[in-house]
N, C-alpha and C positions, 0 to 999 in steps of 0.2 A: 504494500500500500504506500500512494507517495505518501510520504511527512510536507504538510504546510506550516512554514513558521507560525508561530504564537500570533506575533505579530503584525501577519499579514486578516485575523478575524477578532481581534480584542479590541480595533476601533469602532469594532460593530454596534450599534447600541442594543440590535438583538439578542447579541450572544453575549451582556453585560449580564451580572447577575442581581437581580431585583431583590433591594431591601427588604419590602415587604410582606415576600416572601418567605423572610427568613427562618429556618426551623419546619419549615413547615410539613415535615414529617413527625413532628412532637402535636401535631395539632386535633381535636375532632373533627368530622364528618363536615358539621354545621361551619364553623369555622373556615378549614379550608378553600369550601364552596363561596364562603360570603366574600373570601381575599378575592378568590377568581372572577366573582361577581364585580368588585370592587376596580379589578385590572379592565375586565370588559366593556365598563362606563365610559373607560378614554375611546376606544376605537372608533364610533361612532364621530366623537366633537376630531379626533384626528384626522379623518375625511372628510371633515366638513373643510376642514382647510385648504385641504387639496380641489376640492370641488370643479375651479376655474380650468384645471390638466384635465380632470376626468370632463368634462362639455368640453374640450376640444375631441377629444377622443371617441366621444359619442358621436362629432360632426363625420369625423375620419371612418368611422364604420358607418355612418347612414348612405354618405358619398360612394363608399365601395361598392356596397350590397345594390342600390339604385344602378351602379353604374357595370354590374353583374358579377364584381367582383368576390372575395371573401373574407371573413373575418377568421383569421389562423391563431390559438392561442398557442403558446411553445413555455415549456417549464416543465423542474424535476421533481420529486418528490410532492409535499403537498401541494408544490404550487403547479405543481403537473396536472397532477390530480383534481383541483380547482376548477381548471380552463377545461380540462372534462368536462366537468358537472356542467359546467356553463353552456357545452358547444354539446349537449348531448339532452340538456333543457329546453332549447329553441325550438325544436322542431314540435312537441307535443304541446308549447304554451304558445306559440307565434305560425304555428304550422307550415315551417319554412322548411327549403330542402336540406338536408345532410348536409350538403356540399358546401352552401351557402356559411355555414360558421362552423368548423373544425378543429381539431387540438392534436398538438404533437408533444406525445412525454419521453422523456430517457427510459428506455428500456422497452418501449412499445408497449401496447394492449395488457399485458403482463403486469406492467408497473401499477394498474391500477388497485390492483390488491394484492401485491406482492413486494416488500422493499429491495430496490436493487437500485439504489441512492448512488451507486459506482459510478453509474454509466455521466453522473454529471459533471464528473471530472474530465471527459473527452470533450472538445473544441471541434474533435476531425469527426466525431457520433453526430454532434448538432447540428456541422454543417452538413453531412450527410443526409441525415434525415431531412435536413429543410428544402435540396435540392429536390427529392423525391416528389415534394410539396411544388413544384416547379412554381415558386412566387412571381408576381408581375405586378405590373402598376397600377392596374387595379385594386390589389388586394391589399389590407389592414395586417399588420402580423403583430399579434401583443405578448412580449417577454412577462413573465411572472416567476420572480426570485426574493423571497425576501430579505435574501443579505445582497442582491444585487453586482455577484461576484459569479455568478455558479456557471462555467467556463462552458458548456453544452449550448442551456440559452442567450448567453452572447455571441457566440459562432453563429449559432442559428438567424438569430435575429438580425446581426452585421450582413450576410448573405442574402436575405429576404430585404433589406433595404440596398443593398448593390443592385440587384435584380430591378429596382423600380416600387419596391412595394413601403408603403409608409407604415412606420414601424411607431408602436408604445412600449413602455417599459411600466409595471407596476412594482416598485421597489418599494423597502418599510426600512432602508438605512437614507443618507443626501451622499452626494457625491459619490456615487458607487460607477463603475465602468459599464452597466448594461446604460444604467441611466445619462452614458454621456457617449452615447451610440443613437440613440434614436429621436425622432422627428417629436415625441412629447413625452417626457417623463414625469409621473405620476409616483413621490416621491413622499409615501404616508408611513408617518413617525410614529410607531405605537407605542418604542420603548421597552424595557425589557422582560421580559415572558414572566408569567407566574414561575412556572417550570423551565427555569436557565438553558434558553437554547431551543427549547419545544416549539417551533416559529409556527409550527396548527394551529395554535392556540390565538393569540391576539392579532398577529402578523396573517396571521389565514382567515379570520375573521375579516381585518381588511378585504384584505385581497377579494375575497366571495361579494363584501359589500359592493366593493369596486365592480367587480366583472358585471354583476346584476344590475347595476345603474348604466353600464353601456350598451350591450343588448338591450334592455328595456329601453333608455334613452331612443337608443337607435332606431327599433323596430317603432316605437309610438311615433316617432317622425315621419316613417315611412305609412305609417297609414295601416299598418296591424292593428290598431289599439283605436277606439270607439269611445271618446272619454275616458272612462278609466278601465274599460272592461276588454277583455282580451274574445276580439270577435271573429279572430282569426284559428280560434281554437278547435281541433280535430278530432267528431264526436267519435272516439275508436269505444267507448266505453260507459255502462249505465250512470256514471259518476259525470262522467262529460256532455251526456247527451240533457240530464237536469240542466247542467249549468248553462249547455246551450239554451235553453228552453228558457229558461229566465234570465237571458243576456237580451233576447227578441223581446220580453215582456218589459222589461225597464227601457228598453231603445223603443219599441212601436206602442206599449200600451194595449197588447193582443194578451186576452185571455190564457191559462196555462194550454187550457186544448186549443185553443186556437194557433197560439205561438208555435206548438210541437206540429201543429198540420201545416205551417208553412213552411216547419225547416223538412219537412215529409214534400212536399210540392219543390221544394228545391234542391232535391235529393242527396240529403243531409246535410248541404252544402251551407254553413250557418252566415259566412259574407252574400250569400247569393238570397239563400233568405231574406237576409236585411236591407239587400236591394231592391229588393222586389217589393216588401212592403212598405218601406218608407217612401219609393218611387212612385208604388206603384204600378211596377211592369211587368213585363212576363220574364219567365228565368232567365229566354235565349238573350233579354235586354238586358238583363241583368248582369249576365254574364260579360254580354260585350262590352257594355259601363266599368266593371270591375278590371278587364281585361287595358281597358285605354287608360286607366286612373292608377294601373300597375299595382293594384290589390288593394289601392285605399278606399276604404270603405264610406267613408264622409265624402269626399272626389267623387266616387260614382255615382252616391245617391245625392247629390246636389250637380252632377253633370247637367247641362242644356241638353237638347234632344236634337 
């Protein structure tokens, strides 16, 4: 295994070890929990600060995806694992393609629940794998490291912005080298872990905050999102097909049976639906309204004829 000097992770402030903490294997149950409780209150006012990086970022993925590109996340370990959750999210709450928002971790499909933390010590792994990715100028590619060193996603990332693609960084240390690689670095200080070093913990709580406010961000711009309601969602399921059924009820003001006969008339299609009744039209208008407005749902049912 190489040896990394002391040195080179002690100016980290996540790998500092938290006062607070202190002891706190002498501690009970109730205790422990109320520290970590206590630690989790910063995270939240910590991205609040960053807010201004993270709305650029949101712009950066609306402009891809509009313009047919993708939102690529790249990172090891938890924060590998993160931009999963995230890019594996999208398609069952925004009903968007696979393709359209993806994630690359160290060590492949595998890493997802298995540790093999190794593989993020390669630069020749990360750029490897991102070449696979064949990135372009269309596309968004967002590093996630929270010591903001982890040599896998800065290869990755460095080569996905050569290629043309505009690159984020979500780090939880400042001045780190992913964050002085790419086009906007989102650079949230949560300080150091209940558990010295556990970056899952407040550092990953970031991070998840983050990833959820750009995709959401994103996709509500593009016209997924209905006010606050997700109308883009794909009834695969009796838990989904309720929720469609009373997304049509708070948007049209339709009965519950009425509501479930129109998303039945519009063959389960719940945008198509919504076109149809707000408009007024038949599906095949509906459809083509949806199709010119590129899924936005407000655009279509306010389209001229």
């Amino acid at each position: 295994m190489k040896h990394t000097p002391a040195s080179d992770t002690a100016y980290l402030r996540t790998e500092r070890t938290n006062p607070v903490s202190a002891d706190l294997d002498t501690k009970p149950a109730l205790e422990i929990v109320e520290i970590i409780n206590r630690e989790d209150h910063k995270v939240a006012k910590a991205v609040k600060r960053v807010l201004p990086q993270v709305a650029k970022a949101v712009e950066l993925v609306e402009n891809a995806l509009r313009r047919g590109g993708r939102l690529i996340y790249v990172g090891t370990g938890t924060s590998g694992r993160l931009g999963a959750l995230d890019s594996s999210e999208c398609p069952p709450t925004f009903n968007t393609h696979p393709e359209q928002v993806q994630y690359l971790i160290a060590g492949g499909d595998r890493a997802l629940g298995h540790a093999v933390e190794a593989n993020e010590d390669s630069r020749e792994t990360g750029r490897a794998d991102m070449v696979k990715k064949r990135p372009g100028n269309k596309d968004v590619v967002i590093g996630l490291a929270a010591s903001g060193r982890t040599p896998y996603t800065i290869a990755a990332v460095e080569y996905a912005r050569s290629k043309g693609a505009k690159t984020v960084a979500i780090v939880c240390n400042q001045n780190t080298p992913l964050a002085k690689v790419v086009n906007v670095a989102i650079e949230v200080e949560v300080g150091p872990e209940v558990l010295s070093g556990s970056t899952r913990m407040k550092a990953g709580s970031a991070q998840k905050m983050i990833c959820n406010m750009i995709t959401t961000g994103a996709m509500t711009r593009l016209g997924y999102v209905y006010g606050n309601l997700m109308v883009n969602v794909h009834l695969k399921n009796e838990k989904l097909v309720e929720r469609g059924i009373r997304i049509v009820q708070q948007i049209t003001g339709l009965s519950e049976v009425e509501a479930a006969r129109a998303i039945e008339r519009a063959g389960e299609n719940l945008p198509i639906a919504l076109v149809m009744t707000k408009a007024g039209v038949r599906k095949s208008e509906a459809a083509r309204r949806l199709k010119k407005a590129e899924g936005n749902v407000r655009k279509a049912v306010e389209q001229k004829t």
